[in-house]
N, C-alpha and C positions, 0 to 999 in steps of 0.2 A: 539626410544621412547617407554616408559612402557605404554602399552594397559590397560585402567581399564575400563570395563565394555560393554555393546554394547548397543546400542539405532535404534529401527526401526522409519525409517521417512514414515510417506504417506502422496505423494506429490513432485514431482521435481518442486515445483515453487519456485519463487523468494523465499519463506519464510522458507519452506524445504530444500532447499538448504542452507543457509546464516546459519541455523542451523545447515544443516550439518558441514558445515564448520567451523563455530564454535566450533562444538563436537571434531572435528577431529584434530584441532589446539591446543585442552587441554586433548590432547591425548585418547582418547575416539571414540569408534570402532561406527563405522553408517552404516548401510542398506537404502537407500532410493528408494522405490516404487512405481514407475510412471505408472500408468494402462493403457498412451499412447504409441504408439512405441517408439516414437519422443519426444524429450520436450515440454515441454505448450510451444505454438507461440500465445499469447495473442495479439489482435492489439493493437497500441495506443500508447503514449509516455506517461513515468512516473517521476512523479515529485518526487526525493529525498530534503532532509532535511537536515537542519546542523547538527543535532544530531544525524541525522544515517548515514550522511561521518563520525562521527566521530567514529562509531561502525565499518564503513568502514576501517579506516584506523587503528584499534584494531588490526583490522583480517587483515591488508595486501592486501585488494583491492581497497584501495579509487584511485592510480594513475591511475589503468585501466578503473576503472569508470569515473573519472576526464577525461582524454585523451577521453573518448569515447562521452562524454555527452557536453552539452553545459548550461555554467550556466547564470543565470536570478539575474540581480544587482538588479532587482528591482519589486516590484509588482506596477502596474496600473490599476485602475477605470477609465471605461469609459460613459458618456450618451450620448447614438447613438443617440437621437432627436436632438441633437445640437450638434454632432460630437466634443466632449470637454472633454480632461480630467479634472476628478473630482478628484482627487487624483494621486500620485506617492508616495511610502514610499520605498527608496532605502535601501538596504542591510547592508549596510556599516555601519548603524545608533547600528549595534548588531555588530560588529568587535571586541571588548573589550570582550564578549561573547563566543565567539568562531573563531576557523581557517579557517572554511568555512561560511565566511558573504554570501550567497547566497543561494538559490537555485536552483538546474541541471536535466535538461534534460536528458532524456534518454529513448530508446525504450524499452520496456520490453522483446524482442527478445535480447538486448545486454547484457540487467542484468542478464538473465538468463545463456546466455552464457558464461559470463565473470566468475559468480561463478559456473556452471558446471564445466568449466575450471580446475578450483583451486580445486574444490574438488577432481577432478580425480587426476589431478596431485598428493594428498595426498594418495590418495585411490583408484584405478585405476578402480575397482569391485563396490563400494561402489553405483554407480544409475545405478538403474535396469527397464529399459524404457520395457514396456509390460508385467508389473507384478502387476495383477487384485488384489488387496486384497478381500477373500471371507468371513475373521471370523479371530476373533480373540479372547484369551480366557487366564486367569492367570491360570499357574501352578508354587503353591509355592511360590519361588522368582523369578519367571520371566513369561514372556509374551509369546504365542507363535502365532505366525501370520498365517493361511494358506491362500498362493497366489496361484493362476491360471495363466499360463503361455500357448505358444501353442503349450508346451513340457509335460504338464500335472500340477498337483496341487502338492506344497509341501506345508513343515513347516519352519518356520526360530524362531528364539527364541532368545528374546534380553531382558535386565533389565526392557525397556520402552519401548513404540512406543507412537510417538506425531500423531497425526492427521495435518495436513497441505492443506487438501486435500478438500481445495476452500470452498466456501457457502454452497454446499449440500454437506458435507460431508460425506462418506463410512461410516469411521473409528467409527463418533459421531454418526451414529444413531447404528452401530455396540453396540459402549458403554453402548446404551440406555440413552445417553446424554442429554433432550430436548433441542430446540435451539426457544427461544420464541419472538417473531416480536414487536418493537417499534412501531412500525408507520407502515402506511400501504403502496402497494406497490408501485412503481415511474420505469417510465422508462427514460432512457436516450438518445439521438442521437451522436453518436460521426462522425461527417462527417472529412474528411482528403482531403485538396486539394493545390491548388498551389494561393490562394487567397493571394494576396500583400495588407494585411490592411494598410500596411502606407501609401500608395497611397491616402487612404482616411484617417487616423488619423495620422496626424504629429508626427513623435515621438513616434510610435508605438515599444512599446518593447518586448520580448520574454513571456510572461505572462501577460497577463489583463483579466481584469472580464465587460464585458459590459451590461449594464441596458439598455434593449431594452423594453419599456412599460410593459407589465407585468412579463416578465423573465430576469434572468440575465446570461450571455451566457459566458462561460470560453475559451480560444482562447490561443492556445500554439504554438511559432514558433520553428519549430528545423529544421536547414538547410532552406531547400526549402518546406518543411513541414510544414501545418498551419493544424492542431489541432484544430476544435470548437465543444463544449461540447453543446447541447439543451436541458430542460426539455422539457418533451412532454406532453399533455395534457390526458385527461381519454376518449376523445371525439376521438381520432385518432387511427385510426386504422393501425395495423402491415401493411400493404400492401403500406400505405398510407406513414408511416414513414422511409419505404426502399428503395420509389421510388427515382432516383438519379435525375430525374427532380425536383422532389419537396425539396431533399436536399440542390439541386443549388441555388431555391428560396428561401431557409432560409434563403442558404449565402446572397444572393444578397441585403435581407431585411433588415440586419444590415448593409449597406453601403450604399443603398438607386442609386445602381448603377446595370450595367448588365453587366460586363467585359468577357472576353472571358476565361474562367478559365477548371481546369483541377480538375474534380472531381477523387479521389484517390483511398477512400473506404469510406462506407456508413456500420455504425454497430449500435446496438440496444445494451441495457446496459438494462438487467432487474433484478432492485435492490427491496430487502425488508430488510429495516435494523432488525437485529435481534441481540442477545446474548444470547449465550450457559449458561445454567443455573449453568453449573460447569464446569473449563476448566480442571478439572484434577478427576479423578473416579478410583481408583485405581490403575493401571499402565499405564492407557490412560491419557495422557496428550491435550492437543490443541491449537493451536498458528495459527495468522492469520484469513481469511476468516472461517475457522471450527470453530474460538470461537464465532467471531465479524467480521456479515456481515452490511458495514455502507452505508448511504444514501443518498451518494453521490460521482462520480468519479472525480469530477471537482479540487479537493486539495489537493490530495495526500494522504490525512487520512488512507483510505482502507491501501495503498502499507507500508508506514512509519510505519503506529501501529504493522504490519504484524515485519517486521524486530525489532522493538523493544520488542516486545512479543520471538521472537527466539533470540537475545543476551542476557536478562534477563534468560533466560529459560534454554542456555549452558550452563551461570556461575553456576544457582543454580542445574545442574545439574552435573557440574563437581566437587562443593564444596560435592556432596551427593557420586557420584560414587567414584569421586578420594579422594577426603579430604574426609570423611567417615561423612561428615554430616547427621544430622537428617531429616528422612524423611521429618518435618515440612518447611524446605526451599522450599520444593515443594507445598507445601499446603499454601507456602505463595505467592508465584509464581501466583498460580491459585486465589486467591483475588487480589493480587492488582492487575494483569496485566487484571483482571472483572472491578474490581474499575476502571481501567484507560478505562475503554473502557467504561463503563456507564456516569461516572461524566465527564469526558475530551472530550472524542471522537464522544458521540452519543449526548453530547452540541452541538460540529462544528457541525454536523449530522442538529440537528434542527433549527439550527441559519440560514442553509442555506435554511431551508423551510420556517419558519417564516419570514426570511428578506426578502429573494429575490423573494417569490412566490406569486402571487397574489398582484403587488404591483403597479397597474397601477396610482390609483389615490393618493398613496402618496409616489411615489418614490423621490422626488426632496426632500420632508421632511425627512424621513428614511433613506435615502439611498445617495443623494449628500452631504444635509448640514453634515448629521455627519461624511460622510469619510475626506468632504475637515478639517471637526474641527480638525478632527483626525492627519489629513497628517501635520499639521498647528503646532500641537506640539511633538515635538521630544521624551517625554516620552512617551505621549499616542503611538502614531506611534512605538517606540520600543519593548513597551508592545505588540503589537497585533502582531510581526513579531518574537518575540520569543513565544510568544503561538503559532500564526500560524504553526512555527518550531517544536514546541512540545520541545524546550527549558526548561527542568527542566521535563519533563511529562516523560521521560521515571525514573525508577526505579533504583534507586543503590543496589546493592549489599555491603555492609559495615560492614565486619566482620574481624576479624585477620586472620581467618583460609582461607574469600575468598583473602586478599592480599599473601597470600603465591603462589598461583596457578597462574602459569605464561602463558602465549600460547605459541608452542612449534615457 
């Protein structure tokens, strides 16, 4: 394959990587720079989208994602005051839509590995795990990065370097990028344990959202692994929220039971949705958590918009390096995939604070009658499972010159 170009990543995470992988499948040379030894070992299980299996299986990884993950036919509303679902909107209702009617499970520990994987396999040098970025600076037509290593500090020099490189990003305050906060901060509890809800909700499926008096509590099963998401209040303190006694009682609170359970891991999520005021500044680009940090972990939004911002991002980067496009693809790149995170993503963002926060005395109004209306008709119900998907939200590329460019 003919090499055009090189692009520095910062960031071996799930979004850095998928980019890389991207680059390197449209033959385009990548550097990626993980300032950990190790890959990110993020805890927690991540929910993919139909739309980005389908970016999956572009680039050649959806079977090892598939084979690895476990997918969810359906979404469920639950009210734990009367142990009753309120809703079910199965998958199947968007089949006509797409090849993957569902949504899959999967650890972020497997994502990560399954696309390291694949990138080496292209590129074998290509992630460089303990390389600190210290600056970074254009000269000319190109970029040049100085990393710190615990070999000493060099330079590496690429066309572009993206930023990838999580919420507090390196790269973006390097840029001089601001990154400016929607709403204000929220933290999260992600507890992990061996808790059997169908014991207590009949019919319990792989994904439900349950409306416990005034919060609504996300609860993911994968294997033997149950996943419950909690907001936490402003009144609670860090000590308070990592004790694993107190964890236990949160489970126990939604089942209204005390079973003998096996508490797993207990982790704190501390989010401030914000957006980068420009994801692109002349050869710094940014994709993921660097552009758009969102406000909530409970639906996937954060992990999906992340992979849809790096597929959008290869192509208009391989129609510029290989197809000799006008810089303007990039500068179109950084509005809309802003636009997609302001108008689209930091919507889900506050729908889930609006709805579900502070909803004690009108939850059965808000929150039962309109899911069951919802669940009740087939179009509303498919509407809300191809938004939820981000069905049609990600960005085409649609030019003659991007159909000519093929993955290798």
């Amino acid at each position: 394959m003919t090499v055009s170009g090189k692009v520095l990543i910062a960031g071996a995470g799930p979004v850095g990587l998928f980019l890389a992988l991207g680059l390197l499948r449209r033959g385009i040379d990548v550097q990626v720079f993980e300032r950990e030894e190790r890959l990110p070992q993020r805890p927690g299980i991540g929910t993919i989208f139909p739309s980005t299996m389908e970016m999956f299986q572009q680039n050649g990884i959806d079977d090892a994602i598939l084979e690895q993950g476990q997918r969810v036919p359906e979404l469920q509303f639950w009210d734990c005051d009367e142990t009753s679902m309120v809703a079910e909107l199965p998958f199947s209702i968007i089949d006509q839509q797409t090849e993957y009617p569902f949504h899959l499970h999967c650890t972020h520990e497997d994502i990560v590995r399954i696309l390291a994987d694949r990138v080496s396999l292209l590129s074998p040098s290509a992630i460089c795990t303990g390389y600190d970025l210290q600056s970074v600076e254009e000269r000319g037509d190109k970029v040049v990065a100085k990393v710190a290593t615990f070999e000493g500090e060099f330079e590496v020099e690429g066309d572009y370097i993206v930023g990838a490189d999580g919420k507090d990003s390196s790269l973006r305050d390097m840029a001089g990028i601001p990154s400016r906060a929607l709403v204000e901060d929220h933290r999260f509890l992600m507890v992990e344990s061996d808790l059997d809800f169908s014991r207590h909700f009949p019919d319990f499926g792989n994904a439900a959202y349950l409306y416990c008096g005034q919060n609504c509590i996300s609860v993911i099963r994968y294997g033997d692994r149950v996943q419950a998401v909690f907001p936490i209040s402003a009144d609670e303190s860090d000590r308070q929220i990592r004790d694993e006694n107190q964890a236990r009682e949160r489970l126990f609170s939604l089942i209204g039971d005390k079973p003998d359970i096996d508490i797993k891991q207990v982790a704190v999520s501390y989010i401030r949705p914000s957006v980068a005021d420009s994801f692109k500044k002349g050869r710094v680009l940014l994709a993921g958590d660097a552009a758009h940090s969102h406000g909530t972990p409970v639906d996937g939004v954060c992990l999906n918009s992340g992979f849809h911002d790096a597929d959008h991002l290869a192509r208009v980067l391989q129609m510029h390096l290989v197809g000799n496009a006008d810089v303007s693809e990039l500068d179109d790149y950084a509005s809309l995939r802003r636009r997609a995170a302001l108008d689209h993503i930091q919507k889900s963002t506050n729908a889930y604070y609006h709805d579900h926060a502070n909803r004690q005395s009108r939850k059965t109004a808000l929150a039962s009658a309109r899911l069951a209306a919802m669940a009740s008709s087939k179009e509303t119900a498919r509407t809300y499972l191809l938004r939820a998907s981000f069905m049609g939200a990600h960005v085409s590329v649609s030019s003659a010159e991007s159909q000519s460019l093929t993955l290798a």
